[in-house]
C-alpha distance (Angstrom), angle and dihedral (degrees) to the residues before:
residue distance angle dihedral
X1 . . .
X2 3.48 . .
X3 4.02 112.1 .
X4 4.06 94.1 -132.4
X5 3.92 94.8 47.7
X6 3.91 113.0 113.3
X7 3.69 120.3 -95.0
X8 3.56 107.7 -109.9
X9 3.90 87.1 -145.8
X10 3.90 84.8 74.4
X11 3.86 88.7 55.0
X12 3.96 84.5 59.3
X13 3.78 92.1 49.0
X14 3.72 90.7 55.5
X15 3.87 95.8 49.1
X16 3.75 83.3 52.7
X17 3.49 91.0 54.7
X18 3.63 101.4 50.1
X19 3.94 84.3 50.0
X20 3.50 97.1 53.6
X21 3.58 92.7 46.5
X22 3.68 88.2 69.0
X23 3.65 97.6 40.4
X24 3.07 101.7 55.4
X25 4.17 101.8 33.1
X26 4.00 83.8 50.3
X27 3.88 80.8 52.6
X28 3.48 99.6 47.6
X29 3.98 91.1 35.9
X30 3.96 84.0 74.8
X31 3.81 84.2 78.9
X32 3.80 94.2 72.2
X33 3.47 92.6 35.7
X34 3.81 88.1 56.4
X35 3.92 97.0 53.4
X36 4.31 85.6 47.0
X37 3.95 100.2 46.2
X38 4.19 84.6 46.2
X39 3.72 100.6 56.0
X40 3.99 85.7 40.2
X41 3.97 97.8 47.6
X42 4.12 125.8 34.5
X43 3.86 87.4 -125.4
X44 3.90 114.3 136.7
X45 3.64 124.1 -119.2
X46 3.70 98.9 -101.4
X47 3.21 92.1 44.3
X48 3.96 94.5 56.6
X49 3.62 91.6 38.2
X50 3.44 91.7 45.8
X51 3.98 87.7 77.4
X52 3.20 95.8 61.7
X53 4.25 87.0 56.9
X54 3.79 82.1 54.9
X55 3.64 100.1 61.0
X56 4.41 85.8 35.3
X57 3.78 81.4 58.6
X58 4.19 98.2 37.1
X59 3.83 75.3 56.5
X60 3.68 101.4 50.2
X61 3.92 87.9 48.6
X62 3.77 89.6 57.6
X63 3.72 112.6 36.0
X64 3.55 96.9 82.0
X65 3.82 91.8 53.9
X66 3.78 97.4 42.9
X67 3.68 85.1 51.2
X68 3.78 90.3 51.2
X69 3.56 91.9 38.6
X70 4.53 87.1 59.9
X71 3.25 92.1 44.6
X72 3.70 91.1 54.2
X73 3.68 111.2 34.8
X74 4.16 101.0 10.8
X75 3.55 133.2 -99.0
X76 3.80 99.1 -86.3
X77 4.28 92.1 66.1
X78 3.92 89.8 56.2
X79 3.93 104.5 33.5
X80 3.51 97.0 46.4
X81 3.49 99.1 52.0
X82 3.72 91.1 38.8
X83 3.89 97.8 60.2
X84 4.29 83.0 63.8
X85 3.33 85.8 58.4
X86 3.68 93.6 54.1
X87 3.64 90.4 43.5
X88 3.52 94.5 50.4
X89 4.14 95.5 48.1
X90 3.76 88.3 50.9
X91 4.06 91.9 52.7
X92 3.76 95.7 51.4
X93 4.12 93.7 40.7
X94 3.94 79.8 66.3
X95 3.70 88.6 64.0
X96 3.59 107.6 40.4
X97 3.88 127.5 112.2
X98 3.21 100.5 172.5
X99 3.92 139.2 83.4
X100 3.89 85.5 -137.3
X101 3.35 104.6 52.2
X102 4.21 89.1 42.2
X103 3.88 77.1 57.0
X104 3.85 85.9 51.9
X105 3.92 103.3 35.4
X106 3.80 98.2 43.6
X107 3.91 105.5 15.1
X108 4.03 92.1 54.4
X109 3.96 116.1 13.5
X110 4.18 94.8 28.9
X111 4.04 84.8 46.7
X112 3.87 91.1 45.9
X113 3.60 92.6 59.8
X114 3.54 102.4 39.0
X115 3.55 92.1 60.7
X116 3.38 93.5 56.9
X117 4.48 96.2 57.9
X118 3.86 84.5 34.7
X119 3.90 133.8 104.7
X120 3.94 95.8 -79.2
X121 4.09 89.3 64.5
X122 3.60 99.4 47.2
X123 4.24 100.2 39.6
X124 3.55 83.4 54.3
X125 3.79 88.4 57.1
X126 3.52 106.1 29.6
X127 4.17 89.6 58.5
X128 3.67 87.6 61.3
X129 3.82 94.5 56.4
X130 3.63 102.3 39.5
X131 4.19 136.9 41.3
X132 4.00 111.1 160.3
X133 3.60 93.5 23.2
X134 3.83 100.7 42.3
X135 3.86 90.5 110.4
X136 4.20 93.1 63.0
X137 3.70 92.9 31.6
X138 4.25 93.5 46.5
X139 4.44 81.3 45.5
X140 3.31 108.8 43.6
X141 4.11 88.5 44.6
X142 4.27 90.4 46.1
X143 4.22 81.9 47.0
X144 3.97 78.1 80.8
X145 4.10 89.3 69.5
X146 4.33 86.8 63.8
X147 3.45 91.2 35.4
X148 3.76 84.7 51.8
X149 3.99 98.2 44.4
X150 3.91 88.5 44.9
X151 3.85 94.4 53.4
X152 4.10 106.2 30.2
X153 3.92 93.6 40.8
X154 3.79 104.6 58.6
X155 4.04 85.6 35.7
X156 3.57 91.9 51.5
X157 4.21 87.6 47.4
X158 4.36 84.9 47.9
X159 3.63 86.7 49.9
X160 3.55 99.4 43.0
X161 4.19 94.2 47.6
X162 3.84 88.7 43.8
X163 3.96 108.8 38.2
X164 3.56 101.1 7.5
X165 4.10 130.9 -116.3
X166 3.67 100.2 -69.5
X167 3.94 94.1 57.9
X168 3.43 90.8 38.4
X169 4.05 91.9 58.9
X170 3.66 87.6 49.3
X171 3.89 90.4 48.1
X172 4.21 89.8 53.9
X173 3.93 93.4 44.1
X174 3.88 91.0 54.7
X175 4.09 95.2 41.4
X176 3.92 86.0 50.0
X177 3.77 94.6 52.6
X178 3.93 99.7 47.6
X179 3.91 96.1 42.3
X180 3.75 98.8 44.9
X181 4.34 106.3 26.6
X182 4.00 89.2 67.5
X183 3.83 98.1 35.2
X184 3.56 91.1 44.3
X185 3.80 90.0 44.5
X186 3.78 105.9 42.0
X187 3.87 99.3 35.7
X188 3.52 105.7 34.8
X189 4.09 122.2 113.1
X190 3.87 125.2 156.4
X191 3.93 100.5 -142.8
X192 3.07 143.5 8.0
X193 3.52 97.9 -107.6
X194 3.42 95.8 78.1
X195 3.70 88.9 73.2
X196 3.70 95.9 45.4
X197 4.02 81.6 -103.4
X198 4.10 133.1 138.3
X199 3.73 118.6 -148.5
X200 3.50 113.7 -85.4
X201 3.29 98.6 33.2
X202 4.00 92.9 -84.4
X203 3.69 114.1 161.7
X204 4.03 92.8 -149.0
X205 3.62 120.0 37.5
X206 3.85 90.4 178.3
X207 4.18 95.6 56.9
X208 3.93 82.8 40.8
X209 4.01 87.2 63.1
X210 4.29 88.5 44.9
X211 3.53 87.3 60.3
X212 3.54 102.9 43.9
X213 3.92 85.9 47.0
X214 3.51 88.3 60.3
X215 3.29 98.1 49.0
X216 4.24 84.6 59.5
X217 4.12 85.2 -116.5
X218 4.08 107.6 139.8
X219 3.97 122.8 -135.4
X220 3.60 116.4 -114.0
X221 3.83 108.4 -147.8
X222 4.19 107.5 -135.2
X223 3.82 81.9 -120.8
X224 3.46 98.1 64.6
X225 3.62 103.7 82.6
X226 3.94 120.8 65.2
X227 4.02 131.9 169.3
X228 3.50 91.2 -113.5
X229 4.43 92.6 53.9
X230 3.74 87.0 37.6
X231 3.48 95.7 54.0
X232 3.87 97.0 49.0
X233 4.37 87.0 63.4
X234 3.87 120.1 84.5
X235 4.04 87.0 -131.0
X236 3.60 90.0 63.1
X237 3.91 84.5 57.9
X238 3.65 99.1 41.6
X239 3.79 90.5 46.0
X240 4.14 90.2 54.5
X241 3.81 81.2 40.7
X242 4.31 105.9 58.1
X243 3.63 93.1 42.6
X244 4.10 97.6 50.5
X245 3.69 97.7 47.6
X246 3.82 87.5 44.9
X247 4.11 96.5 52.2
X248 4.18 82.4 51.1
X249 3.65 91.4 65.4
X250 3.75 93.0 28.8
X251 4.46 89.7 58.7
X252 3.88 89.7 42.0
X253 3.47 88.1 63.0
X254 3.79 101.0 34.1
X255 3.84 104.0 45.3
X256 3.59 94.3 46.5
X257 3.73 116.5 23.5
X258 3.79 94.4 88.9
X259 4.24 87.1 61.6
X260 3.28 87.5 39.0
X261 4.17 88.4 60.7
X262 3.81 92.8 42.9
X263 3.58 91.4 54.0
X264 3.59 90.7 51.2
X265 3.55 98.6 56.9
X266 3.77 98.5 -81.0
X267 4.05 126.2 132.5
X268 3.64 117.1 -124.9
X269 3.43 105.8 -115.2
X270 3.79 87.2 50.5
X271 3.24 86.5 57.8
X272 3.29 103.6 55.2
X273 3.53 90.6 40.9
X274 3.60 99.6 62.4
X275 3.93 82.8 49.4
X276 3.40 91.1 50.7
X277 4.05 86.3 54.8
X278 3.44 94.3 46.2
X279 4.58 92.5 59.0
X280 3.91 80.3 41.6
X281 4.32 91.9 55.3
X282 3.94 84.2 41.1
X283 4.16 92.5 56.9
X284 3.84 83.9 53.4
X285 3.46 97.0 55.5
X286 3.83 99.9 30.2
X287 3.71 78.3 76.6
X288 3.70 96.3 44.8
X289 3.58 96.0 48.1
X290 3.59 91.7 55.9
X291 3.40 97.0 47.7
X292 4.01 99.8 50.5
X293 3.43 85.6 42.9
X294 3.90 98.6 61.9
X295 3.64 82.1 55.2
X296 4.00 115.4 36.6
X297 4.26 97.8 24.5
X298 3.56 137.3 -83.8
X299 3.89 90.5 -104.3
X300 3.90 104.1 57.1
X301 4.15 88.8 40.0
X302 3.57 89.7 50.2
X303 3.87 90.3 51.4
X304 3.47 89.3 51.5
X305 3.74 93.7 50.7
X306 4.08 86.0 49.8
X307 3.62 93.3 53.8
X308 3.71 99.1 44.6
X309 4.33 87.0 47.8
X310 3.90 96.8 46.0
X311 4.40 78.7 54.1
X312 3.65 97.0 56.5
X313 4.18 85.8 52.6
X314 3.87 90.6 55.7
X315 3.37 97.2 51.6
X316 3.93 95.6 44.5
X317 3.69 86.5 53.3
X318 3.18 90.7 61.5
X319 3.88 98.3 55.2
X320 4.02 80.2 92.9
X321 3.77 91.3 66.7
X322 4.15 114.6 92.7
X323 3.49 109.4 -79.2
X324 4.11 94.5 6.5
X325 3.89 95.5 144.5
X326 3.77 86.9 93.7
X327 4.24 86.5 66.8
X328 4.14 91.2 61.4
X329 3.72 86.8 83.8
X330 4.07 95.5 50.9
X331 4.07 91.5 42.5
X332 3.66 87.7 58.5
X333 3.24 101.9 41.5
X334 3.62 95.0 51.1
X335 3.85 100.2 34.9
X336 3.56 90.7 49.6
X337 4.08 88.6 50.0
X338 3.77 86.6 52.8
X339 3.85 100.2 46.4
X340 3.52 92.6 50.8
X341 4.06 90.4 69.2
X342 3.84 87.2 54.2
X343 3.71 112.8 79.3
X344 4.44 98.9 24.2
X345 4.03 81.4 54.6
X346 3.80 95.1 44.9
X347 4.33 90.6 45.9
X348 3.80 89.3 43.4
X349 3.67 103.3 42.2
X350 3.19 95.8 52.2
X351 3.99 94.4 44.7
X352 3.92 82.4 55.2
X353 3.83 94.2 57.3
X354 4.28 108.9 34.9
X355 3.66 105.1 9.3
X356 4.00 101.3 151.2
X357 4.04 137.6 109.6
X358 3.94 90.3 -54.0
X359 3.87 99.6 47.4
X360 3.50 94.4 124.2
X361 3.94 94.7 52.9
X362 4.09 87.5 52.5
X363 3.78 94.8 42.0
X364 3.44 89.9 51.6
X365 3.71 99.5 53.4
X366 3.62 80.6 52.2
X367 3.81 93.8 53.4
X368 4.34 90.8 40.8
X369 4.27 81.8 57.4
X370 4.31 86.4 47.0
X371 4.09 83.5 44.3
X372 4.03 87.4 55.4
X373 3.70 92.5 47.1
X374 3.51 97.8 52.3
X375 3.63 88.4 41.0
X376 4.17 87.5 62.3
X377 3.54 97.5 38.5
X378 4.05 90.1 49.9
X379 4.17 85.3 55.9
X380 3.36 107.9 27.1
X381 3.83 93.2 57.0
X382 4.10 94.2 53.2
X383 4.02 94.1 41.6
X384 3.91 83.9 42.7
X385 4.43 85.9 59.3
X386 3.65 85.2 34.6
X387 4.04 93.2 64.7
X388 4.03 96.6 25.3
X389 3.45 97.2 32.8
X390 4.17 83.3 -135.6
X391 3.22 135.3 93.8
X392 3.80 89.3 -148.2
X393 3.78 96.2 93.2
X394 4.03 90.5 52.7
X395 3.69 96.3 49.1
X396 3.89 87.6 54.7
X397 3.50 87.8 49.6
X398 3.82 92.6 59.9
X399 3.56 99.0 42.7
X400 4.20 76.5 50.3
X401 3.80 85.0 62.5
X402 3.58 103.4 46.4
X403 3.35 98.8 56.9
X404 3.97 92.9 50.7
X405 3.22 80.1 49.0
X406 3.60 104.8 70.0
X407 3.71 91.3 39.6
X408 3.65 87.5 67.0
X409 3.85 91.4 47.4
X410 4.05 91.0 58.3
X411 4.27 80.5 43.8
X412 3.91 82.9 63.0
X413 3.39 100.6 50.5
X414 3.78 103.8 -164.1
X415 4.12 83.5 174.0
X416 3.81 81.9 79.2
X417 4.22 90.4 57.0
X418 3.51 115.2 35.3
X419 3.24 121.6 117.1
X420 4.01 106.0 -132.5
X421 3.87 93.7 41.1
X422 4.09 95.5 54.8
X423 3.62 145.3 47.4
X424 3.65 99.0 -156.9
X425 3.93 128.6 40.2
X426 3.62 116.3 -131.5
X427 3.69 139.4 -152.5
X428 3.52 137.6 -135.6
């Protein structure tokens, strides 16, 4: 094989891109569907948002099995027949009219299928292909959820102001099942060594080994980790711990900033614009993130990421301040900065610490905790407005989160794991 021919591990991050894109910007979509189905229904804002915690929590139910279910059987025999899911939840939200069958459409069927294009499918993937590059591989494929939110959300708000919410469902479902059935389906492989390839792109796995034996660094066999020995190690709880109290403060802000804009004076295609912005600043540094990680730690970029996140909140707090339209353009600057670092550091961390035959099981326990964090967030911020009439309490809440969050990133320790910062791999 010709040294200058691409990787085909790169070909896999891209699908996982493209994937991503449109599970997380039909995700984040729900935002301008939320503001629409208010005005046209007298449900209350919790109660509306509240779907949204239904499909978080349909996800966090299944991400452990469709994890389980890759590792097992391959990618292709849960994908696949998850994007028809999608399709079909998307079809029969067009014809709902009630707050039930919303519940049942979007909460349970959409949920279903966006589980199975989401993170969970493509971690458990990606950490077969790649080792010292996981953190740029894992970014620049989780770049695809901005790219996703800054495409799908200000289509969804065109759509919405110039066919209305039912066509534009119907629109979505049959864009998500053209792009991703025959990428998914023609392009798709689970490892490497179904192309004769080693991760990395390394053309000899054996001499790879020599070197690392000389360097005094141990193998870890990919049967080595399990759930069960995972799950008896304080990282494995710190790890399910940083990511879940990040995604509450992350859904506080992404479910309901958009109404939180138009009830501050702002139009709603601005609104969803400056959304829109704010996935397209997180694809940039997604990559970035991932990158600088590989080469300073996981802990001190996540910190950064943290920082730059709990920034954006401040200054979209203070859109309700006279003449605060001017800080739209810092909040999603800085909130898009800062949830970029989220997902790469979530994929790679956990790669660092249990990366072994039953990956995708672990990572998706990880992602079901995420699932129930985004799932609280979602509600917590609309029945939070609903009692205070403010979303001032919920922001707080978030910024709450994020801080706890990194705490529990330095509690995992991934510093102690990596494989370009040690010579021996640890356990427990």
């Amino acid at each position: 094989m010709g040294s200058k021919r691409l990787y085909y591990g790169w070909i896999i991050v891209g699908v996982g891109l493209v994937s991503m894109a449109f599970w997380f910007g039909i995700r984040s979509s729900f935002s301008v569907f939320y503001v629409a189905l208010i005005e046209e229904y007298p449900w209350s804002r919790a109660e509306s948002a509240g779907v949204q915690s239904v499909a978080l929590m349909v996800y966090t139910v299944l991400a452990p099995l469709v994890g389980g279910l890759i590792d097992r059987f391959g990618p292709r025999r849960v994908i696949l027949p998850g994007i028809g899911v999608l399709f079909a939840g998307l079809m029969m939200c067009a014809s709902m009219k009630t707050l039930s069958q919303f519940y049942a459409y979007y909460g349970v069927f959409v949920g279903i299928g966006v589980t199975a294009i989401g993170i969970v499918s493509y971690s458990a993937i990606l950490a077969h292909w790649f080792e010292r590059r996981l953190g740029l591989a894992s970014g620049i494929a989780v770049s695809g959820m901005g790219l996703g939110t800054f495409l799908l959300v200000p289509l969804s708000q065109f759509l919405i102001s110039s066919y209305g919410w039912r066509m534009t469902f119907m629109i979505i479902g049959g864009l998500a099942v053209v792009v991703l059935f025959p990428v998914n389906g023609l392009f798709l492989k689970h490892k490497p060594r179904e192309l004769g390839l080693w991760p990395d792109g390394r053309k000899q796995f054996l001499s790879d080994l020599t070197d690392r034996a000389g360097a005094g660094e141990r193998d870890v066999s990919e049967s080595e980790w399990t759930l069960k020995k995972a799950m008896q190690t304080g990282p494995f709880w710190a790890l399910v711990a940083f990511p879940l109290l990040a995604v509450i403060g992350v859904y506080v802000v992404l479910v309901h900033n958009v109404k939180f804009a138009v009830d501050n004076g702002i139009d709603k295609m601005t609104a969803a614009s400056i959304f829109a912005l704010a996935g397209m600043v997180s694809s940039v540094f997604r990559i970035f993130w991932g990158w600088l990680s590989d080469r300073i730690g996981r802990e001190i970029t996540y910190t950064m990421g943290m920082i730059s996140i709990c920034a954006g909140v401040v200054f979209l707090l203070m859109l309700e301040r006279p003449g605060g339209r001017v800080f739209l353009y810092p909040f999603f600057f800085f909130f898009g900065m800062g949830w970029g670092v989220t997902a790469p550091m979530f994929m790679a961390t956990a790669a660092d610490l249990f990366k072994g035959r039953t990956f995708g099981l672990i990572y998706g326990v990880v992602e079901g905790a995420i699932g129930m964090g985004a799932a609280l967030g979602t509600w917590a911020a609309g029945a939070i407005f609903d009692r205070t009439g403010s979303y001032a309490s919920a922001f707080g809440l978030a910024l709450g989160a994020f801080f706890l969050s990194c705490l529990c990133m330095w509690a995992a320790a991934p510093r102690r794991f990596h494989p370009r910062r040690n010579s021996v791999r640890l356990h427990g």
